[in-house]
N, C-alpha and C positions, 0 to 999 in steps of 0.2 A: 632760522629755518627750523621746522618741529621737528622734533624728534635727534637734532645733529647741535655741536656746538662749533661754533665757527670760529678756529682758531688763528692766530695770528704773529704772534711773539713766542718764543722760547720759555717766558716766565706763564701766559698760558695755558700753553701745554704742559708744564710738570704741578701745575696744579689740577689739570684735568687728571691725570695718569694718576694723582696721589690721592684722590678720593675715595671713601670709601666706595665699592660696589658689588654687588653679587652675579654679578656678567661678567662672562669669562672673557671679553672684549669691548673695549670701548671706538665708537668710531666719532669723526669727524673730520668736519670740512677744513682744507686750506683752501686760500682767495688763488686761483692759479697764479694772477700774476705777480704774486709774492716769490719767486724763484728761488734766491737764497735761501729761503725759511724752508721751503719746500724739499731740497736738495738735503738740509739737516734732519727734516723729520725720514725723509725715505731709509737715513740709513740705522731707522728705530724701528720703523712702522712697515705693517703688509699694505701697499698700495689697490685699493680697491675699484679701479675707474675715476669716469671724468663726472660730477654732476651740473648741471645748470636750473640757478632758482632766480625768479625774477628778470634775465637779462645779464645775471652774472656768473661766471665760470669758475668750478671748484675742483680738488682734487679730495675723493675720498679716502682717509685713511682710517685704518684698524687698529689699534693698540692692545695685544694679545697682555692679559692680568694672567692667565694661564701659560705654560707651556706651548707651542704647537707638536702635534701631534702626526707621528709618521706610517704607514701601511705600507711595508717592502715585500713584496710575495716573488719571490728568485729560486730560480736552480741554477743561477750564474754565480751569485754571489754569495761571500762566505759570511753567514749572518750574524758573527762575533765582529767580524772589520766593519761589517755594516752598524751595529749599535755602536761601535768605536767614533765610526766619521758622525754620526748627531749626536752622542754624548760630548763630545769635541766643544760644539758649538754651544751648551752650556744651554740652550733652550726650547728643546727637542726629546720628548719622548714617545714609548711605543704607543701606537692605536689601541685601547681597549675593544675586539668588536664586538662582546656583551654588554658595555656600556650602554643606559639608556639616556643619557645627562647631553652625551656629545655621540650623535649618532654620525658621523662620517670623519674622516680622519682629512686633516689639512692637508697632506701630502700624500699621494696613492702612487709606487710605481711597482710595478710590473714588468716581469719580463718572460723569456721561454714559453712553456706548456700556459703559464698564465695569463699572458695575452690575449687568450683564445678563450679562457675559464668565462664561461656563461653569468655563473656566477657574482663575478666582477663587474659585469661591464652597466649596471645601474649603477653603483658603488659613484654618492657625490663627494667631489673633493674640490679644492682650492685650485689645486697644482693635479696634474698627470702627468706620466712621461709617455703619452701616445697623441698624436692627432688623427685628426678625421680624417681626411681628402687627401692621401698621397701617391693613388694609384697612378696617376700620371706621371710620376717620374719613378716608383717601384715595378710595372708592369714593363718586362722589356721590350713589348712595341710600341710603347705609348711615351716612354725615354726616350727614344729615337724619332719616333714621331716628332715630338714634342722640342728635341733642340736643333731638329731640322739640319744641313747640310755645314759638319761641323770637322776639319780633320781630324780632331782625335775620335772620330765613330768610324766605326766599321762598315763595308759593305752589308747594307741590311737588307732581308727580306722577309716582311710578315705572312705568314702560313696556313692559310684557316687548313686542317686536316681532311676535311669533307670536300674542299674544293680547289686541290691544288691545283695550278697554273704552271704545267712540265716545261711548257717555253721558254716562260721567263725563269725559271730555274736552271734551266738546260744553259740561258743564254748566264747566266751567272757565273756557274761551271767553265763558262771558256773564258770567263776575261777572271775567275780567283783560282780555279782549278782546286783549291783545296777549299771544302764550305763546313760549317760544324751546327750541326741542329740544337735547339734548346727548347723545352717547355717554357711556354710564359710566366706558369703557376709553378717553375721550379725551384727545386730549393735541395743541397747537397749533394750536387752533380747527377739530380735526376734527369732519368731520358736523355743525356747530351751522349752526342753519336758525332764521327767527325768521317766526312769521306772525300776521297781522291778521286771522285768519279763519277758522272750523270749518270750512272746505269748500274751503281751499288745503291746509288739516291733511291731509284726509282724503284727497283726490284726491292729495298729495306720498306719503303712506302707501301708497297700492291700488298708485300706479304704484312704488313701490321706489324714488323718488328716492335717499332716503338712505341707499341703497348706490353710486351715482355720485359723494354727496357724501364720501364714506370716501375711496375711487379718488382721486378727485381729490386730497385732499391726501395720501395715502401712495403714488402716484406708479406704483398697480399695479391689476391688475384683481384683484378677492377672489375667491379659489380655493373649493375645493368647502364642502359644509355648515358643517365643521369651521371653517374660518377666518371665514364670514359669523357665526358661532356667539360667536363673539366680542366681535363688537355685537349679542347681543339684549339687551342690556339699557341703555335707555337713561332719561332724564328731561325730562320735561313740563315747567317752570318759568316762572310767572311773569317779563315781562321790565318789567323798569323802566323808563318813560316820560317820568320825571323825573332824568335825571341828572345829576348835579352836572356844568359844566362846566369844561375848561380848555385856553384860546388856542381856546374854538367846538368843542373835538372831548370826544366822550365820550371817558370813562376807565376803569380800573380800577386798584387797588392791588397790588401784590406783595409782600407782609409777610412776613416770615420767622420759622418756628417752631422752635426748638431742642429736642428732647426728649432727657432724660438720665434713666430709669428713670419714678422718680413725678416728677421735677423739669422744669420746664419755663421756655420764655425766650425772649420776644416780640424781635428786633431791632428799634432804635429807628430806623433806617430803611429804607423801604419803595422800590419801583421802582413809578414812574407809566406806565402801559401806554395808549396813547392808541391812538384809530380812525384808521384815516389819513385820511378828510375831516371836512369841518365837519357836525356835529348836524341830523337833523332829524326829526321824528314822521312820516316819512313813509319810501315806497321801500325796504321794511323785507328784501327781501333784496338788497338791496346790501351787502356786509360792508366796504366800505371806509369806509363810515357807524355801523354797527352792530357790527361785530364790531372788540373792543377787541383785537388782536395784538400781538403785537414787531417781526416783519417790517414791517408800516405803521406803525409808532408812532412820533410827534415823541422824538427821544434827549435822552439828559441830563439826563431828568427824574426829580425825586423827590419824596418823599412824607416830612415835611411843604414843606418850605423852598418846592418850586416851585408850592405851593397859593395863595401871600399869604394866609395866613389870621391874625386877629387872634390873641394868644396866649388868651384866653377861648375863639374856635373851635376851637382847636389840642389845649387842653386835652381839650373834649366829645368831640371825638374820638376821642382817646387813650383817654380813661376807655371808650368803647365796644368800641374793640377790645380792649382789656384785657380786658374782663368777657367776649366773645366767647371768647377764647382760655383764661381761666378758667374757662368750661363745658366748652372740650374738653378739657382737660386730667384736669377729673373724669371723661372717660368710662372710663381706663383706661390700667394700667401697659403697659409695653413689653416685647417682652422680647429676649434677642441669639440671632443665631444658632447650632447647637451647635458652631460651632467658636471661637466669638470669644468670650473671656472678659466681655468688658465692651463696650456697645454705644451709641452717641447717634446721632441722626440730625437734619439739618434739612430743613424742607418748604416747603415755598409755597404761602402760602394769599392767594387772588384775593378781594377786598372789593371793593364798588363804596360808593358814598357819593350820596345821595341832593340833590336842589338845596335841601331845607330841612335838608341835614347829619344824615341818618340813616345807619348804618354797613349795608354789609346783607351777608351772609357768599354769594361766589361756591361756593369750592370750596377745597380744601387737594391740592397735588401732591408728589407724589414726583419728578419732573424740573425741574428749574430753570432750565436754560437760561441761564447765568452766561456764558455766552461771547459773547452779545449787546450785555452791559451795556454802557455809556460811561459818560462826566463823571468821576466821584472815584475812580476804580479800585477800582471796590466789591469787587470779586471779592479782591482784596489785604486790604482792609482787612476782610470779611466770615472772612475764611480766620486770620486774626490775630487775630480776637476769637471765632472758635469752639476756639481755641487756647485763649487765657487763659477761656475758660468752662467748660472740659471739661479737656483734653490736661490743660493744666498742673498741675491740681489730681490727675491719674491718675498723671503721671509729674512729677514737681516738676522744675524747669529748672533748671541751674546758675547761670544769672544771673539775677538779675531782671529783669523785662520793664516797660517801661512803659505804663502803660495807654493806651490811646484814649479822650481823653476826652470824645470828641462822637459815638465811634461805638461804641455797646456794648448789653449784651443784656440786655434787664429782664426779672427773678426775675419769676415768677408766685406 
């Protein structure tokens, strides 16, 4: 085939790789249905897709003569443990981005303020840790939409603000009595309001409350139509009146989703998000009672360990959020941006857990807020096992890594 050489045996390929060349990569074809052979090269080589010449099926592969090269842009992570986990692996160094030899870095991830950096988002890589199309299960009407009539969801109702329906709200009101508002576009317990009553609902609505409640936590007055145009759309939801407690304060979980095409991977621990006072069915906008945050939250807490739960409840549990997370996983593939060859992403999805240990699904985020965390250096050891779950297997490491073996990410 021009331009590829077609490899086949073990003896050559290490004479392909020992050649001289001045390419910082050599590529070539394996026969797909060489499998064994194939299975050996992967765990040398970056896998580059499928080709077909003539009628017959190949697998492209890379073989990096250079280092690969990383671009980590964080206000979550601590950037000495970060060049710690790729010098690790023996074949990994930083992105030059004045370099003009190798203009894009094989690895690009991103997190916080830089997700959003304009800047960035041409930036060609190999690997990203963002995908395209996940509004469907990030936007909270379009997650409930989207997994349809499920018991761990809550009594839902979607909002347009321009054109509420006092009815069917009203009729809400009498079969939950207690209902809690959300922004769609929220994020750090913006806007969320929680009422006991059809006629705090509707008088909070007439007068626009819930344009002071925005204000108040993005720290600015909302500008003309265009910018209030951004919260119309919000959700009605059922609030739980039974919550599982712990140390007296309500809670909620912080679970983490890993997605890598159709492939998906629950993290085996969670972050415990507490209210900052103690529990009570009453005083319901009080948000240092009610509204579950990080800012007020007891630290150092996680999900299972700081539960005491027997391993029988530990277990129900688990199996709940599993099967949770294996509905959404069927609603749909991912796909990467067009500049980044290959793309995974993690999320955080908010559960609360009910006092007879019912799992019940909050919401799934795009921000994480890793720079909050305490106790086990989660953000360290979260950052080293989205390594060995994805990275490693994309670009193989020159040494081997040793696993985590209490902190890792279960296959769906």
């Amino acid at each position: 085939m021009k331009g590829y050489d077609i490899i086949k045996t073990q003896e050559e390929f290490e004479n392909l790789i020992t050649q001289k060349t001045n390419k910082e990569k050599i590529k070539f074809l394996v026969p797909k249905s060489n499998r064994e052979f194939v299975e050996r090269i992967e765990e040398k080589c970056y896998y580059n897709g499928e080709k077909k010449e003539k009628g017959k099926k190949y697998y492209e592969f890379f073989y990096f003569i250079r280092k690969y090269t990383y671009l980590v842009k964080t206000v979550y992570l601590d950037t000495k443990e970060v060049s710690q986990i790729f010098k690790r692996r023996g074949n990994w160094e930083p992105f030059r981005e004045n370099r003009h030899d190798n203009n894009y870095p094989d690895f690009l991830y991103v997190d916080g303020k830089f997700t959003y950096d304009r800047r960035l988002f041409g930036v060609k890589s190999l690997l990203k840790n963002q995908v395209y199309n996940h509004e469907y299960i990030t936007r909270k009407d379009e997650l409930f939409k989207n997994l349809g009539d499920k018991k761990y969801l809550f009594d839902n109702y979607n909002l347009d603000i321009n054109n509420i329906n006092y009815q069917k709200v009203e009729e809400m009101f009498n079969k939950n009595k207690v209902l809690i508002l959300k922004p769609v576009k929220g994020f750090k317990g913006l806007g969320i309001t929680i009422f006991d009553g059809f006629d705090n609902f509707k008088n909070y609505m007439k007068e626009k409350k819930y344009l002071d409640s925005i204000e108040e936590v993005e720290g600015k007055k909302l500008g003309p139509s265009k910018e209030k145009d951004k919260y119309r759309d919000w959700v009605l939801q059922e609030y739980i009146n039974n919550p599982l407690l712990v140390k007296g304060r309500k809670f909620h979980i912080r679970i983490y989703y890993l997605v890598y095409h159709t492939e998906a991977f629950v993290y085996n621990i969670g972050k415990i998000i507490t209210a900052g006072e103690k529990y009570k069915r009453e005083d319901y906008l009080n948000k240092k009672i009610h509204d579950t945050h990080i800012t007020d939250s007891l630290q150092g807490m996680f999900f299972p360990e700081s539960l005491k739960l027997t391993k029988k409840r530990e277990k129900e549990l688990w199996e709940q959020i599993i099967q949770i997370f294996k509905d959404i996983k069927k609603l749909g593939k991912f796909e990467c941006f067009p500049e980044s060859k290959d793309c995974y992403q993690i999320f955080g999805a908010d559960l609360m857990i009910t006092d007879d240990y019912k799992v019940k699904m909050l919401e799934l985020n795009t921000k994480l807020g890793f720079n909050e965390f305490e106790g086990i250096r989660f953000n360290k050891y979260l950052i080293e096992n989205e390594m060995q779950t994805i990275v490693d297997n994309i670009f193989p490491p020159e040494k081997k890594q040793k696993s985590l073996e209490d902190k890792y990410f279960i296959k769906l």
